[in-house]
C-alpha positions as CSV (number, residue, x, y, z in Angstrom):
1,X,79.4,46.3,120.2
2,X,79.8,44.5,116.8
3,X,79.4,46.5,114.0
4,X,80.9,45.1,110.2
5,X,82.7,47.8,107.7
6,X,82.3,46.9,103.8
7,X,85.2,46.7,101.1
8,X,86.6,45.9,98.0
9,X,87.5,41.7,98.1
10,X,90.9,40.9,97.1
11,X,92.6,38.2,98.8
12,X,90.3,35.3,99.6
13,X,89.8,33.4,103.0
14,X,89.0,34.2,106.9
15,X,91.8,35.8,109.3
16,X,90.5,36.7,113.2
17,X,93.1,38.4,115.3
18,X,93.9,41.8,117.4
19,X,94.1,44.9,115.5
20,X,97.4,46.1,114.8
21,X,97.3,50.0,113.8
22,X,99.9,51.3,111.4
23,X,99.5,55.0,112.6
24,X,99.7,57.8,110.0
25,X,102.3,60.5,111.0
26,X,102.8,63.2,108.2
27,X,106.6,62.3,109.3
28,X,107.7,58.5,107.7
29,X,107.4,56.1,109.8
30,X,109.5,52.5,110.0
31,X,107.1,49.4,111.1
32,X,108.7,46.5,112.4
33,X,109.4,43.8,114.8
34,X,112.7,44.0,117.4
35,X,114.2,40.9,119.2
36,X,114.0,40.6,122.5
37,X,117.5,41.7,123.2
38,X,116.4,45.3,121.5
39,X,114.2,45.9,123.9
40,X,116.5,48.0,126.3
41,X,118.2,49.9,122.9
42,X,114.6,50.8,121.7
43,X,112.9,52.5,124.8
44,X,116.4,54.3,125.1
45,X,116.6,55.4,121.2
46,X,112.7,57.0,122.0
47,X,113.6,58.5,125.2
48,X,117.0,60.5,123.5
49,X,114.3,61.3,120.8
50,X,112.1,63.0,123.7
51,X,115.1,64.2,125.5
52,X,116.2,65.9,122.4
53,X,113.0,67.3,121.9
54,X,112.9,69.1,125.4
55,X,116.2,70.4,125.3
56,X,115.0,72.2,122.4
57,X,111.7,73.6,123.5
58,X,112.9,75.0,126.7
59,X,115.8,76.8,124.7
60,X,113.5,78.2,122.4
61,X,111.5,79.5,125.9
62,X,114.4,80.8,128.0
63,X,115.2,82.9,124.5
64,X,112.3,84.0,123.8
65,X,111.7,87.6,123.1
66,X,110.2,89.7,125.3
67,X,107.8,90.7,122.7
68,X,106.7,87.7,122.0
69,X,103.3,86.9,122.1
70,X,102.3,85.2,125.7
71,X,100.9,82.0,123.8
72,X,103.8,81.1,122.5
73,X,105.3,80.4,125.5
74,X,102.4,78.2,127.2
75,X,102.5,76.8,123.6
76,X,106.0,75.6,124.4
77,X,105.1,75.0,128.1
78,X,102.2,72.6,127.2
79,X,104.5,70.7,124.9
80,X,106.8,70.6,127.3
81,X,104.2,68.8,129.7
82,X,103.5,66.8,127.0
83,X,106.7,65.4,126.3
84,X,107.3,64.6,130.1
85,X,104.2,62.6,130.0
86,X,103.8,59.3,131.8
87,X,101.2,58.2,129.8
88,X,103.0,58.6,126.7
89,X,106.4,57.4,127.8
90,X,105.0,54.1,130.2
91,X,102.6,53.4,126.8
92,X,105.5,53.5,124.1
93,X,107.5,51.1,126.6
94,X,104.7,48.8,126.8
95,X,104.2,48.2,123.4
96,X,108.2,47.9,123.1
97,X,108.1,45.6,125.6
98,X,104.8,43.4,125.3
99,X,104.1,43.8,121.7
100,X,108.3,43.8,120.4
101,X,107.4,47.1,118.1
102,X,110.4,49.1,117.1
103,X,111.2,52.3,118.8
104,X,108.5,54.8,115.9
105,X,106.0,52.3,115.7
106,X,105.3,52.3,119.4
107,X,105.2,55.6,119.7
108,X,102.6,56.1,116.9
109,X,100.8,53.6,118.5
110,X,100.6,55.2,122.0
111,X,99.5,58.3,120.3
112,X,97.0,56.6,118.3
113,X,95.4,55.2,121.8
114,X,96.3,58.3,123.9
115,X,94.6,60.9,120.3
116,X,91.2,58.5,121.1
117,X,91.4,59.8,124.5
118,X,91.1,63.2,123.4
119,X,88.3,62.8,121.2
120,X,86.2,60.9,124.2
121,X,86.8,64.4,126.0
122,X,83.8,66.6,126.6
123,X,85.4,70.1,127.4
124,X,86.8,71.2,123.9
125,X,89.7,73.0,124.6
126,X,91.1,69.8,126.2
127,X,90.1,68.0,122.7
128,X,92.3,70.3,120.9
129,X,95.2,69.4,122.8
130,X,95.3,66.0,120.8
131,X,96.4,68.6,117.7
132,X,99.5,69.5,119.9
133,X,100.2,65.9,121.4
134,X,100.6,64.8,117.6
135,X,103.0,67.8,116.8
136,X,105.0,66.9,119.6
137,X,105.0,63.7,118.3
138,X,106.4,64.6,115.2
139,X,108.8,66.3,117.2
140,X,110.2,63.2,118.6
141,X,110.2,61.0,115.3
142,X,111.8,63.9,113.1
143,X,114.9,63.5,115.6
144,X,114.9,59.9,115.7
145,X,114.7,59.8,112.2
146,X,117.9,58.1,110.2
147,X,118.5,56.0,113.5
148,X,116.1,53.5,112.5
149,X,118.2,50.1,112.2
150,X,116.8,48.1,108.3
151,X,113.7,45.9,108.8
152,X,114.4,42.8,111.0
153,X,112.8,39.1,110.5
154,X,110.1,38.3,112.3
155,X,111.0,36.1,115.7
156,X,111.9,32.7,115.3
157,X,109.5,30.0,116.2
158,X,106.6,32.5,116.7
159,X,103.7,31.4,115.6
160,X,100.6,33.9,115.1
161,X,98.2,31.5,113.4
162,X,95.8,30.0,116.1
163,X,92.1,28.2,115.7
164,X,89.0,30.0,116.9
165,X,88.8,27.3,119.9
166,X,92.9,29.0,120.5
167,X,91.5,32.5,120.4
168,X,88.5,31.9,123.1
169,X,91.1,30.5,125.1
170,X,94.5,32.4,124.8
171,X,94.2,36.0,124.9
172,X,98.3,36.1,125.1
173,X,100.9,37.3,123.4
174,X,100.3,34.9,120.8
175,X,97.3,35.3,119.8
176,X,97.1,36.6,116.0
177,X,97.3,40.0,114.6
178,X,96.1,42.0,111.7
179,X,97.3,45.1,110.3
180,X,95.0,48.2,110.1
181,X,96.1,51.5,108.0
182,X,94.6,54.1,106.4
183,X,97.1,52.8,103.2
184,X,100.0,50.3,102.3
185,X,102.5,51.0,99.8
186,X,103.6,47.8,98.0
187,X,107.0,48.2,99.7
188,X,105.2,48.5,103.3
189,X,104.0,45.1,102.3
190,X,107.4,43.9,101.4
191,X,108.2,44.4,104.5
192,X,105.6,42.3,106.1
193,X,105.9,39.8,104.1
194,X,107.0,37.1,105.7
195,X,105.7,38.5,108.8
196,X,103.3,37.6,112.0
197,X,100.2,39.4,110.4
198,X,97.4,36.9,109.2
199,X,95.4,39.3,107.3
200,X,94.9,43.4,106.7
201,X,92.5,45.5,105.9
202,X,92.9,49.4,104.8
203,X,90.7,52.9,104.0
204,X,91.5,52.7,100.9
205,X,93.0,50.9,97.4
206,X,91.6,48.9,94.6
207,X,91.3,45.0,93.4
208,X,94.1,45.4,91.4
209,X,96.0,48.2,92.9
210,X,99.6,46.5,93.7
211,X,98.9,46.7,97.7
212,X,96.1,44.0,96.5
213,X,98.5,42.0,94.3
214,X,101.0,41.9,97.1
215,X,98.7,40.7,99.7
216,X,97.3,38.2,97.5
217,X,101.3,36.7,96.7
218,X,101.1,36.5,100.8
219,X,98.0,34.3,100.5
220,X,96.6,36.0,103.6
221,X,93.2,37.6,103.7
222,X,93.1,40.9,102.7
223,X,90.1,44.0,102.4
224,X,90.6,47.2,101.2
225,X,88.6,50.7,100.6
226,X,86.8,49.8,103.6
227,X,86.8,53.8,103.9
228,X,87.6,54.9,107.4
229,X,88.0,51.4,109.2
230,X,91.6,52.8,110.8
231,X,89.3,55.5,112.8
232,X,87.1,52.7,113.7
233,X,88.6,50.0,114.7
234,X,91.0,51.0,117.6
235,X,94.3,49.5,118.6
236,X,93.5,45.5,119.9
237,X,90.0,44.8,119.1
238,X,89.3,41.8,118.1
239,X,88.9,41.9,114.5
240,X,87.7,39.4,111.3
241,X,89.0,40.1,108.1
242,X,86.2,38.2,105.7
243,X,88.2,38.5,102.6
244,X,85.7,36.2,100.5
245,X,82.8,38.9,101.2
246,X,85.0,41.7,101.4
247,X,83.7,42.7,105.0
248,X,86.1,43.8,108.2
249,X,83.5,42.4,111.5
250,X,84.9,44.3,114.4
251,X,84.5,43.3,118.1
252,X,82.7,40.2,117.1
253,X,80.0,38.1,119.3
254,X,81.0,34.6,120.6
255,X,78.0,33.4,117.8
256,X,79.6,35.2,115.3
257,X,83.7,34.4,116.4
258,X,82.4,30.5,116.5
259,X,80.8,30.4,113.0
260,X,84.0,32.0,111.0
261,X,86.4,29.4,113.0
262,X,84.1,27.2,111.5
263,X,84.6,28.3,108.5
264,X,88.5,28.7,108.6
265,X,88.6,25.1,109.4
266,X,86.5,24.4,106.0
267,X,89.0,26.9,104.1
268,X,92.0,24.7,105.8
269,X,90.8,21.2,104.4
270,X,90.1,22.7,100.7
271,X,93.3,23.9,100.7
272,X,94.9,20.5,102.2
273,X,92.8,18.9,99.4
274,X,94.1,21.2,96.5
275,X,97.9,20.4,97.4
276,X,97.6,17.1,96.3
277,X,97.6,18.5,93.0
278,X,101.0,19.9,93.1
279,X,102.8,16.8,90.9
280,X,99.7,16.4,88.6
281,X,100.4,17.2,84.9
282,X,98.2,20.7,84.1
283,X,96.4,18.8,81.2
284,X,92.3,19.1,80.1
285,X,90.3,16.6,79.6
286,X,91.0,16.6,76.1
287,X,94.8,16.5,76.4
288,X,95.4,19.9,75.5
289,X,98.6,21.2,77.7
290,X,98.6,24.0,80.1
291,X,101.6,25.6,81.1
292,X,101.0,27.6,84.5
293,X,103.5,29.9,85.8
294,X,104.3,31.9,88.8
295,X,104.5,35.3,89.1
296,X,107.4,36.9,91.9
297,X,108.3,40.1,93.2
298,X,111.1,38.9,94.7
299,X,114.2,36.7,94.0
300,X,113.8,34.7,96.9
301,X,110.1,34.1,96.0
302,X,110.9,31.4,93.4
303,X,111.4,28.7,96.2
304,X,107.8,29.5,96.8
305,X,106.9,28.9,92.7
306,X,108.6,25.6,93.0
307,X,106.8,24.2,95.7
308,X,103.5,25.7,94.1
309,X,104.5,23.4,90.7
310,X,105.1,26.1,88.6
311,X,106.8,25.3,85.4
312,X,108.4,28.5,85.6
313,X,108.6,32.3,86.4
314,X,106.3,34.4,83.8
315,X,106.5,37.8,86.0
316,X,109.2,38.7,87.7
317,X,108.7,42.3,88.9
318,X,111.9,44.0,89.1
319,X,110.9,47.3,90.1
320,X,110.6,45.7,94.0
321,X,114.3,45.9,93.8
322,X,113.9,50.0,93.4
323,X,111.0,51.1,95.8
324,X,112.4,53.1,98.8
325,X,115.9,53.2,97.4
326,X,115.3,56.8,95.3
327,X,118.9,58.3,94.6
328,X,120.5,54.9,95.8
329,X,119.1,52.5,93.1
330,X,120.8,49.3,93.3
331,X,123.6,48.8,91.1
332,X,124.5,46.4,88.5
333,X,126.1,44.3,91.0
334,X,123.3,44.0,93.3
335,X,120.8,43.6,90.2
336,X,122.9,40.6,88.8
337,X,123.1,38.7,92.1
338,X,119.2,39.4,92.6
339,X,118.1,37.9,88.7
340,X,121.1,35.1,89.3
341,X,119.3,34.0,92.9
342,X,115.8,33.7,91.0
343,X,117.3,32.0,88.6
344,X,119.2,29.5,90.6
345,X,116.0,29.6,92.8
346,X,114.1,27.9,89.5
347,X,116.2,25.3,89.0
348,X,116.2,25.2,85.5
349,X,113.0,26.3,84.7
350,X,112.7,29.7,82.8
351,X,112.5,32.8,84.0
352,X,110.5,35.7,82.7
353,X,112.0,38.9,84.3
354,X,109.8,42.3,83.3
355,X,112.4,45.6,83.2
356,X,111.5,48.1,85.9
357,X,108.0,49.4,85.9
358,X,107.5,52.7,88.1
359,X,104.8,55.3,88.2
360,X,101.4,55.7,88.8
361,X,100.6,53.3,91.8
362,X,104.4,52.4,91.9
363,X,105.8,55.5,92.9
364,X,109.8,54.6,93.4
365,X,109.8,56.4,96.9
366,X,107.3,57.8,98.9
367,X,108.4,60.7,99.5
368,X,108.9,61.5,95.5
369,X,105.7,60.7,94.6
370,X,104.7,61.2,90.7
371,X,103.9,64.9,91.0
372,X,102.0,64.5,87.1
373,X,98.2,65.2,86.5
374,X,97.6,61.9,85.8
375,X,100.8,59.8,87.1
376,X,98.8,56.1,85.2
377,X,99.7,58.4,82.0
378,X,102.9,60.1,82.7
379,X,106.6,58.8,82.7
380,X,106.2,55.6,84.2
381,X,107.4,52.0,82.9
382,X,109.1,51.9,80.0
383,X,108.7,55.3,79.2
384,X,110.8,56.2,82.6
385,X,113.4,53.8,81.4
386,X,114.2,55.1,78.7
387,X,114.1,58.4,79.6
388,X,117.2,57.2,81.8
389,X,118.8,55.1,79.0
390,X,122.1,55.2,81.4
391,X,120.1,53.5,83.9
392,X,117.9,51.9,81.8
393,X,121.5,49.7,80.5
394,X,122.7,48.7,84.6
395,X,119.3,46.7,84.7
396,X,119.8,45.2,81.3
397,X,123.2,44.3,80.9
398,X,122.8,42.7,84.8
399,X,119.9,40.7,83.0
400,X,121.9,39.8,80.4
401,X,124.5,38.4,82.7
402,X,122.3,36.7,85.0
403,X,120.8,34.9,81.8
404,X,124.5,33.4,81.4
405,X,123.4,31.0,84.5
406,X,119.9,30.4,83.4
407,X,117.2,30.8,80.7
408,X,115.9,34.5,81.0
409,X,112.9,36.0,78.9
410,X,113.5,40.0,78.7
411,X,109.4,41.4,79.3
412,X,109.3,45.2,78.4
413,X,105.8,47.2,80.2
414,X,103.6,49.8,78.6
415,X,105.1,49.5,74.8
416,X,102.2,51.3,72.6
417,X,104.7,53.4,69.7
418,X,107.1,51.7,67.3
419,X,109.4,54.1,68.6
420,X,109.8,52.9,72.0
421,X,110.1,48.9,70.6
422,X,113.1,50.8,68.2
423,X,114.2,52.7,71.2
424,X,114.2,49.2,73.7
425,X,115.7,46.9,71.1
426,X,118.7,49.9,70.6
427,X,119.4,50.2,74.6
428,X,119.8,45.9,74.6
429,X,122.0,46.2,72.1
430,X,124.0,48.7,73.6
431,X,123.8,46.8,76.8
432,X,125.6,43.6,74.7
433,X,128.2,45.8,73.4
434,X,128.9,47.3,76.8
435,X,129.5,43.9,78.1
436,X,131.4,42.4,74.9
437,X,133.7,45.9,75.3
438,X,134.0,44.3,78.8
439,X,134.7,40.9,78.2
440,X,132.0,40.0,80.1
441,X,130.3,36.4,79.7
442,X,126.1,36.6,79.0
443,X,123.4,34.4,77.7
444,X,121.0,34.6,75.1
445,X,117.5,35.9,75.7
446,X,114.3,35.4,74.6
447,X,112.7,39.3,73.9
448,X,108.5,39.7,74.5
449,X,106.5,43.1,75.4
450,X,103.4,43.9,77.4
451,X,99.9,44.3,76.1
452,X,98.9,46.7,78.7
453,X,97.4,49.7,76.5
454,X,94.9,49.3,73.6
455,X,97.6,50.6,71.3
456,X,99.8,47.6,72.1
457,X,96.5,45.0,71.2
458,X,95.4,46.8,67.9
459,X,98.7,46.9,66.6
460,X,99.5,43.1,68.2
461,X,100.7,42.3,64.3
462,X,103.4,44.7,64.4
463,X,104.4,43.6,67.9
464,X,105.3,40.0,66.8
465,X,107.4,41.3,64.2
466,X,109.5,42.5,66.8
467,X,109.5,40.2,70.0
468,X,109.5,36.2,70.4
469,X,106.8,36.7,73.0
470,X,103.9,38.7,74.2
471,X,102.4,38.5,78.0
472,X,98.8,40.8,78.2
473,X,99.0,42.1,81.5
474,X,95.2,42.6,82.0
475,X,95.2,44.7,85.0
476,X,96.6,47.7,82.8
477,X,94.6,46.6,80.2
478,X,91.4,47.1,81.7
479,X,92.6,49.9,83.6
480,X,93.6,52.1,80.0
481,X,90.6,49.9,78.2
482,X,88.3,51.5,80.3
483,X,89.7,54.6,81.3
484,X,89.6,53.6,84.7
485,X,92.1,54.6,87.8
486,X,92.2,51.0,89.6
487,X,93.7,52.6,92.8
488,X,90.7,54.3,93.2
489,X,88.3,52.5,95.1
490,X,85.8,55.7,94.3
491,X,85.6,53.9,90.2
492,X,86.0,50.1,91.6
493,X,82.4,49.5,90.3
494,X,83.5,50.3,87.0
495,X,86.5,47.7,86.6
496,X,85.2,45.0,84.7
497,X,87.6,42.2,83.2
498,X,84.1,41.1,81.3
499,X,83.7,43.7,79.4
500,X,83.2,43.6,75.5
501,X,85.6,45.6,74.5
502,X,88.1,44.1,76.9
503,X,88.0,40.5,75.9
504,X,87.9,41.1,72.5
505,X,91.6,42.4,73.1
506,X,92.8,39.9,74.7
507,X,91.1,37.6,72.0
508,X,92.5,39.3,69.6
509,X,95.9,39.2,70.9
510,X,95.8,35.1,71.4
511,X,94.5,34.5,68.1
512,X,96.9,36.5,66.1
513,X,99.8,35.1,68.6
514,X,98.4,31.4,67.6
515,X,99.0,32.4,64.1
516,X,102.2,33.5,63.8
517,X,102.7,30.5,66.2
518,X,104.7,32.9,68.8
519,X,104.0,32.6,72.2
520,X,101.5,34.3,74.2
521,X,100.3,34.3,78.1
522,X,98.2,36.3,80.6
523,X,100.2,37.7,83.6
524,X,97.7,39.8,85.1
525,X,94.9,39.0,88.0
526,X,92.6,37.7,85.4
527,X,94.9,34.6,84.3
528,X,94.9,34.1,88.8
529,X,90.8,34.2,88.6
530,X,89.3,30.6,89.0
531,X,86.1,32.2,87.3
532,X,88.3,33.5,84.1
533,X,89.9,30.0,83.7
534,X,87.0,28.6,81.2
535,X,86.8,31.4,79.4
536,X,90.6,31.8,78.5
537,X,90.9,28.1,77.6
538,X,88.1,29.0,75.3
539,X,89.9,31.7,73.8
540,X,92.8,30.1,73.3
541,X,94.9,30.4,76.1
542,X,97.7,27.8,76.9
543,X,99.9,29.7,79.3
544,X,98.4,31.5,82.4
545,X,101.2,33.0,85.1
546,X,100.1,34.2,88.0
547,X,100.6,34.3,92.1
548,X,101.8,31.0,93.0
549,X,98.9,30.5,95.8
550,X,96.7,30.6,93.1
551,X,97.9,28.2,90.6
552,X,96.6,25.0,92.4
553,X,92.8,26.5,92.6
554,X,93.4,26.9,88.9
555,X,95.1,23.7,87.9
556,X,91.7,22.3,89.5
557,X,89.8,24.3,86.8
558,X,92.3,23.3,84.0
559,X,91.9,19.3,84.8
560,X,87.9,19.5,84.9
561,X,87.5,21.6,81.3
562,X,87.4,20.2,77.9
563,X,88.3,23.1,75.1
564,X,86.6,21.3,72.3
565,X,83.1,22.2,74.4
566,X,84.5,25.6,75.8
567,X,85.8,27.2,72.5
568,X,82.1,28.0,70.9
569,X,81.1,28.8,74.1
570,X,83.4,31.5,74.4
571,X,82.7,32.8,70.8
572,X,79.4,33.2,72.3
573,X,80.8,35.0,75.5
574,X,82.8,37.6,72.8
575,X,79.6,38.2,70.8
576,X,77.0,39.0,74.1
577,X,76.4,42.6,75.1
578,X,76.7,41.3,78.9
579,X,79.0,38.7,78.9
580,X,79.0,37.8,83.0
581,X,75.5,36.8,82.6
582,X,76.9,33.9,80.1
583,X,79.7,33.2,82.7
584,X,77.2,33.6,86.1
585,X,78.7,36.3,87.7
C-alpha cells in the first residue's frame, strides 16, 4: 500500500530505489560495502562472533548456582536457541552475499527484518522475545567489535543510478538504493560519500544541521525529520525520496513510480543545461564581478570545486579530519599532507581553511558526545581550541606549512570577545615561532574570523581591526540570532534566514566590510540558496562560497541580475516587517 511520510527539504531533486536500513544497535555499528573476495572472511568473522557468544552462555549455565533463580537459566537457554538460529545465521549470509554488506551491518539488518517478525506476532509473550533476539544481538557485535577492517570503496564499475523505465524492468542487484536511519552523523555520511546510495532520508535532523550540509555536498536527494520513517519503511521497499517537497513516498503505484521518472528525466536536462555554464565569467548584467567559491570538507573534494568553476576554496572544514578519531587526533604530519593535497588540488587558486570547529552538532566522536546543557553554547569551536592551545598549535603550524605550497586564508569559528581574537592571534604566533625554532619553511597567510554570533556582527568594526577578512557563516547566525537549535527538527518552523533582525546583520556586516574596503563573503547555506542570490547582490555581496553543486544554479542567478535595480530593492527588503512576502516566499 502507498502511503507518503513528510519532512524537512534539504537537498533538492528525485532519487527511487530499495530501502537500505542502517539499524540502530545501542552497540556502534560499522556500515559498509566488502568486495566480493570478502565474502567468505565476512560470514566467518560473524559466525566466530556467534560462536563466541555461545561458548559463553552455556558456561555461565553449566556454573550456575544452584540457587539461582530457574529463569535465569531458560533465559540463557532461549538465547542460546537464539544464537543457533537458522533464520538469523542463513539471513546475515544473504545479505553478505547478495547485498556485499560487511559482517555488523548484515547482522543488524537481519535483525531489523527478523524484530518486524515479532511485532506481526499475535501471542505476546512470543513478541517479547524480539527484546531478547536484540540482546543477543548485541551480544554478537560487542565481540566482533575492534575486528572491523576501515571503510572500503564502493565496487568498481557499479553503477546504482538507473531510469524509472530501468527500475520497472530490473529488479536486480543493481537496481538503486537509499539509505534509511533513525540518524546520520556527519562522519556516517563521510563514509558514504562516494558511495552507491542515490538519496536518504532519516527520523530526525534539521535544514542546516551538518547531516543536511553533507548530503547536499553529495548532490543527492536528501529528507530529514520525517519522524519515524525507519519504523516504517522496512528493509527493500521500494522507496522515492522527493527532496524538492521534502516527502519520502513509500511502496509507490506504477502511476505514481512513472510520473517521478518523469520528472528525474526533467531534473537531468536542467542540470545538463546548467553545465554549460562552467567557463562563463560570474559577471551581472551591469558588469559588476562575482567571485563564487566552493566550500569542502575534504581535501580531496577540491577536484570536485575545480570542475564546478570555483575560483577557489572559501570553507574548508577541517574538523572532518577529527570526527571518530577521539584520543588519536591526527597529527601534524597527517594535517600538513591533508591542507597540502587541497591545496595542490586547487591549482593555484586560494584556499580558505577554517580551524577545527567541534561541538554542538559536531560532536568529535560519538561515543563522547558533548555531555553540556546546551552543547551549541558550551566549549565548542574556537573556544575548544583554545582551551587545548597544545593542540590548538599542531593544526596551525601544519597550516602554516601547507600555506608554504599555496595561498592559505586562516578562518577562525565562533569569535564573539576581544579576548579570544587576542588569545587566536597569540597561539599563530606561537605556532610561527615553533616552526622558525625549527627551521621549518611556511608561507604567509591571509587572517579572517567568522560572524556566527550576534556579538561578532555588532562589534564587526572591531573585528576588521584585527583580521584581513570576514566570512558570516549564516547558519550559526540564524541559529544564535534566533535562539534557535537547528538540529532540532521540533523548532525547524522557526529558522528563518528572512528574518529582520537577521539580515540586518549580515547587512551590516557587508557594508561596514565595504568600507574599510576589507573583504567579506557568505559561507553558510544562505550564500548556496538560488532564492537568497538577489537579495545579497542587493546588499552588497560580491563573494558567495558555497557547496560546489550549487554554484552553477547560482551563477545562473548572478548572470540574469542587475545590482543597480536590486540595491533599493533590497533597502526595501531590510526595512519590511515580513521580508519573504517582498522576495515571494
Amino acid at each position: 500500500m502507498t502511503f507518503s511520510v513528510p519532512g524537512l527539504v534539504v537537498a533538492r531533486g528525485i532519487a527511487i530505489g530499495r530501502a537500505v536500513l542502517v539499524g540502530s544497535s545501542r552497540v556502534e555499528v560499522a556500515h559498509y560495502f566488502i568486495e566480493p573476495a570478502q565474502i567468505e572472511s565476512e560470514i566467518a568473522r560473524v559466525r566466530q562472533g556467534r560462536d563466541s557468544v555461545a561458548e559463553e552462555l552455556q558456561r555461565l549455565l553449566d556454573t550456575m548456582p544452584a540457587d539461582a533463580p530457574h529463569e535465569l537459566a531458560a533465559l540463557l537457554e532461549v538465547h542460546l536457541l537464539l544464537l543457533n538460529d537458522e533464520i538469523l545465521s542463513s539471513g546475515v549470509k544473504h545479505w553478505v552475499t547478495e547485498r556485499l554488506y560487511n559482517a555488523e551491518w548484515a547482522l543488524t539488518t537481519q535483525l531489523e527484518v527478523i524484530c518486524r517478525q515479532f511485532d506481526e506476532m499475535e501471542d505476546p509473550y512470543l513478541r517479547e522475545r524480539k527484546a531478547d533476539l536484540e540482546q543477543v544481538v548485541e551480544r554478537i557485535l560487542r565481540t566482533m567489535q575492534g575486528v572491523a577492517q576501515p571503510v572500503v570503496p564502493p565496487i568498481a564499475g557499479t553503477s546504482r543510478r538507473k531510469t524509472q523505465q530501468d527500475l520497472l524492468l530490473d529488479d536486480g542487484m543493481d537496481v538503486p538504493l537509499v539509505l534509511v536511519a533513525h540518524d546520520l552523523s556527519p562522519a556516517d555520511m563521510l563514509q558514504f560519500k562516494t558511495s552507491v546510495f542515490a538519496g536518504f532520508v532519516t527520523d530526525v535532523g534539521g535544514k542546516t544541521s551538518h547531516t543536511a550540509i553533507v548530503a547536499r555536498s553529495m548532490d543527492i536527494p536528501a529528507v530529514v525529520g520525517a519522524r519515524m520513517v525507519s519504523q516504517l519503511v522496512r528493509q527493500d521497499d521500494w522507496v522515492i525520496i522527493d527532496g524538492d517537497a521534502g516527502v519520502v513516498i513509500v511502496d509507490p503505484s506504477p502511476i505514481i513510480l512513472a510520473e517521478y521518472g518523469y520528472r528525474q528525466r526533467q531534473l537531468e536536462l536542467e542540470r545538463e543545461r546548467l553545465s554549460r555554464l562552467r567557463h562563463t565569467p560570474s559577471v551581472t548584467l551591469d558588469g559588476q564581478k562575482i567571485e563564487l567559491l566552493a566550500n569542502i570538507e575534504q581535501p580531496t573534494d577540491a577536484a570536485a570545486a575545480v570542475r564546478a568553476g570555483s575560483v577557489g576554496v572559501g570553507l574548508f572544514r577541517t574538523e572532518f579530519l577529527f570526527m571518530g578519531r577521539y584520543g588519536n587526533l591526527p597529527d601534524e604530519e597527517e594535517q600538513f599532507q591533508a591542507y597540502r593535497t587541497a591545496v595542490d588540488g586547487m591549482q593555484g587558486l586560494p584556499v580558505t581553511i577554517r580551524t577545527i570547529d567541534v561541538g554542538a552538532d559536531k560532536p568529535l566522536d560519538k561515543a563522547h558526545k558533548d555531555d553540556h546543557l546546551n552543547p551549541a553554547l558550551g566549549l565548542r569551536a574556537i573556544r575548544w581550541s583554545l582551551a587545548d592551545p597544545v593542540m590548538f598549535r599542531v593544526q596551525l603550524r601544519a597550516l602554516l606549512r601547507a600555506a608554504a605550497h599555496g595561498k592559505i586564508n586562516l578562518l577562525f569559528p565562533m569569535l564573539g570577545h576581544v579576548t579570544e581574537i587576542r588569545q587566536t592571534l597569540a597561539q599563530v604566533a606561537l605556532a610561527k615561532a615553533e616552526l622558525d625554532a625549527r627551521g621549518q619553511a611556511y608561507g604567509p597567510v591571509r587572517l579572517g574570523a567568522m560572524v556566527e554570533v550576534p556579538a561578532a556582527a555588532l562589534m564587526v568594526r572591531t573585528f576588521l581591526r584585527y583580521f584581513d577578512f570576514l566570512s558570516i557563516g549564516t547558519n550559526d547566525l540564524i541559529q544564535y540570532t534566533l535562539a534557535i537549535d537547528r538540529a532540532d527538527e521540533s523548532v525547524s518552523h522557526l529558522y528563518d534566514p528572512l528574518h529582520p533582525a537577521v539580515l540586518r546583520l549580515v547587512a551590516e556586516v557587508i557594508a561596514e566590510c565595504q568600507a574599510q574596503g576589507k573583504s567579506v563573503s557568505v559561507c553558510g547555506e544562505t550564500a548556496g540558496d538560488v532564492g537568497m542570490t538577489r537579495l545579497l547582490l542587493g546588499l552588497g555581496l560580491r563573494s558567495f562560497s558555497m557547496h560546489p553543486a550549487q554554484i552553477l544554479a547560482v551563477k545562473q542567478e548572478i548572470l540574469r541580475a542587475d545590482t543597480r535595480k536590486l540595491v533599493p530593492w533590497a533597502q526595501q527588503v531590510l526595512e519590511a516587517e515580513e521580508p519573504e512576502l517582498l522576495l515571494g516566499h
